[in-house]
N, C-alpha and C positions, 0 to 999 in steps of 0.2 A: 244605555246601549240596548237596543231590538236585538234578542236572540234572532236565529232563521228562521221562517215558514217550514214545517211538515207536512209535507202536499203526499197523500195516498190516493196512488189513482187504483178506481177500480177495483178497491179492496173487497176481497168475498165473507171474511169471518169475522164478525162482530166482536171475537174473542182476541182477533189481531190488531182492531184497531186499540182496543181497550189496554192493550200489553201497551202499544205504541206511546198511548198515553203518558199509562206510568213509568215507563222507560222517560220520554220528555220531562215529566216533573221532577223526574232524581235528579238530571242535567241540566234542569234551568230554563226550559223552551217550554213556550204556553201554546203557540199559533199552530194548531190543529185544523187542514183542511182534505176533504176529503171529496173525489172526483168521483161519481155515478157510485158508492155502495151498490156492491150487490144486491143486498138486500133491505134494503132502505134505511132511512135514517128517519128517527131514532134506534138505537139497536139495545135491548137488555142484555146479552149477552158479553158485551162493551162494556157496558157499567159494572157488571159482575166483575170483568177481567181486570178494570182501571185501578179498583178499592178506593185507596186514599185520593187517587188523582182521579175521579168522576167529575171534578168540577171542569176541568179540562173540556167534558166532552159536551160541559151547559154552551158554549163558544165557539164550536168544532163551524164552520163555513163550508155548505156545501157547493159544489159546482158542478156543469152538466160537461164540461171536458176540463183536458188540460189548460188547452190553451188560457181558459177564462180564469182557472186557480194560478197561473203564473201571470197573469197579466198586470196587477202591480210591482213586480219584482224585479229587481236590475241587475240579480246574477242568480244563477238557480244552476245549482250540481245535480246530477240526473245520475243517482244510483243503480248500477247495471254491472253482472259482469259477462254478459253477454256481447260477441262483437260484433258492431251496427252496420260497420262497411260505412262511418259517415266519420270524416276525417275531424275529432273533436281534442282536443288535450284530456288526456286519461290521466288523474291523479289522482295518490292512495291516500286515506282516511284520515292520516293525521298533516297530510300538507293541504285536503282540502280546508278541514277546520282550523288551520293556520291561516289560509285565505282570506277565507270565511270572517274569523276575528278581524281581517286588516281591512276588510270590509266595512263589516258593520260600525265599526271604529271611525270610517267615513261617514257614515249615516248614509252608505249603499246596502238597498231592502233586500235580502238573501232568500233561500231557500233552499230546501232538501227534494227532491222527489223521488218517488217510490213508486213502482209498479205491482202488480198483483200477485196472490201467492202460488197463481197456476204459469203465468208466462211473463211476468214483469213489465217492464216498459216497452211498449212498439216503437219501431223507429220513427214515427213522426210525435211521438210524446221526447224522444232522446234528440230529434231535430231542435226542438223549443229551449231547450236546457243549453247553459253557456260552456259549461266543462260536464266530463264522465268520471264520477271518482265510483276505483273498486276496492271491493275489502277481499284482500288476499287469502286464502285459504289454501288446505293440503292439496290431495288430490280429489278429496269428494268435496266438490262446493254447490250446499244445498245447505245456506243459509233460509231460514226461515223471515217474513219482513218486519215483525216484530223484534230481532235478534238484530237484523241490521239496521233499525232504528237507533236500537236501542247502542250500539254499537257507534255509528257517527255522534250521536247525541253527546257519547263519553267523550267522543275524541275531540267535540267542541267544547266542553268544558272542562275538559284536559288541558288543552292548553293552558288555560290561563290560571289554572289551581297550585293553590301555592300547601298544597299539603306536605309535611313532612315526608320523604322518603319511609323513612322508620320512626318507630317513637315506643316508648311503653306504656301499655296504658294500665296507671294504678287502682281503678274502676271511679264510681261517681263520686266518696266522701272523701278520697284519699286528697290529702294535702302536703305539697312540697315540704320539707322537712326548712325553716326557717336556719338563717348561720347560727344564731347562739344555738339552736340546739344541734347543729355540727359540731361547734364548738365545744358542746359540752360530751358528746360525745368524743370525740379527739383526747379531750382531759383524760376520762372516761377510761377509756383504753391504753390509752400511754402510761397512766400512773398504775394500771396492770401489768403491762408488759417488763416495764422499771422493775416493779415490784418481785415478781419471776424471774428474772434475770434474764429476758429474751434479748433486752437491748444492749449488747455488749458486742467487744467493748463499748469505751465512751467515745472514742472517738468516731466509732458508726451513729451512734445514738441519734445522731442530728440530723441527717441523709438519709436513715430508715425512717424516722417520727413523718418526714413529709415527704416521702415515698407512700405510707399507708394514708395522709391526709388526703395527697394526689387519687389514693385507688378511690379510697370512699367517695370524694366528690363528684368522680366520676361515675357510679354510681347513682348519684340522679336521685338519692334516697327520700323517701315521704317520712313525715312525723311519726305515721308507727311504727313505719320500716326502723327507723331508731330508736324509736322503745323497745323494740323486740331484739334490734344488736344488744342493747345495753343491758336485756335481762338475762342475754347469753354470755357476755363476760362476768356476769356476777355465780351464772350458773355456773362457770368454768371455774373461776379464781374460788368462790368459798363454797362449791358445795351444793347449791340449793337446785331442787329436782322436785318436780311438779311430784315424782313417786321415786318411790326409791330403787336403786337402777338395780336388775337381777344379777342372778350368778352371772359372772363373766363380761357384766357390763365395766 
């Protein structure tokens, strides 16, 4: 599947298309085009602001207007939130990159376009465009076009990211804690708790033992996460202390 076209028209600062860039390559989009730069192209100041995504801007297609950089494309969103007075469907960020996917999913060629950082899109660059999607804001909307790049960019691969809501993260060497060694943890604990006489009576014994099975699993615990419980029931039951605890401990 072709992500969309990133068509900048008219762009002034070397250091905006470069943002624009690496905004694209975090979200998945290569196709970098760019209508009359200000200041011509190639731009060093671009490549400075890209870093890791400069290879983007080895590909970047220049064009002398709009019309010519939309002219292989069969639906193209024209980023604006200015009103054009040109009767077009106005739709916000995350229903356009909903589109957008059901689009390209067809093997219909997309686009994004972007006006410039002094007065954005004219209304016959927003004539050429099939819909106007805006990105809502407070009362002061003075998005920068790197920031709204980088902004629809998310919301196209938003949709389709299947990341967890939440999660924790154990860092890079931790490893899932495997069932026997739940298992032997569970042992582990329960032949303490026995032994202290936590689990009483006997007829609770049963209904507490995996009530605590139920917490710990949930819990999600790594392999050291359970070596480290297990040196703390030993610390607890017999005694042993890295040092020995002061007055009042």
């Amino acid at each position: 599947m072709t992500a969309p076209a990133i068509i900048l028209s008219r762009p002034q600062l070397g250091e905006n298309i470069g943002a624009a860039a690496r905004a694209m390559k975090n979200f998945g989009l290569s196709d970098l085009r760019l209508v009359s730069p200000r200041d011509g192209w190639p731009n060093v100041k671009a490549v400075h602001m890209a870093a890791g995504a400069a290879d983007l801007l080895d590909t970047v297609r220049l064009y002398g207007d709009a019309r010519a950089a939309l002219g292989d494309l069969q639906m193209v969103f024209a980023a604006t939130a200015r009103e054009r007075g040109v009767a077009k469907p106005v739709v916000t960020p995350p229903e356009a990159a909903r589109q957008l996917r059901e689009a390209v999913a067809k093997g219909i060629r997309c686009g994004l376009l972007f006006g410039n950082e002094r007065s954005g899109l004219d209304n016959d660059e927003v004539s050429l465009a099939t819909c106007v999607v805006t990105i809502p804001t407070g009362e002061f909307s003075s998005l920068n076009l790197a920031q709204s790049v980088m902004l629809l960019c998310y919301e196209w691969f938003q949709v389709a990211d299947q990341s967890p809501a939440t999660r924790i993260d154990h860092g890079p060497i931790a490893k899932k804690a495997t069932r026997e060694e739940m298992f032997q943890l569970f042992e582990h604990l329960e032949n303490e708790l026995l032994a202290s006489g936590f689990l009483y009576p006997p007829s609770k014994e049963t209904p507490m033992i995996r009530h605590m099975r139920a917490l710990l699993n949930r819990a999600d615990l790594t392999d050291q996460e359970v070596r480290t419980i297990r040196g703390m029931i030993v610390a607890l039951a017999k005694g042993k202390f890295r040092r020995k605890p002061g007055k009042g401990a």
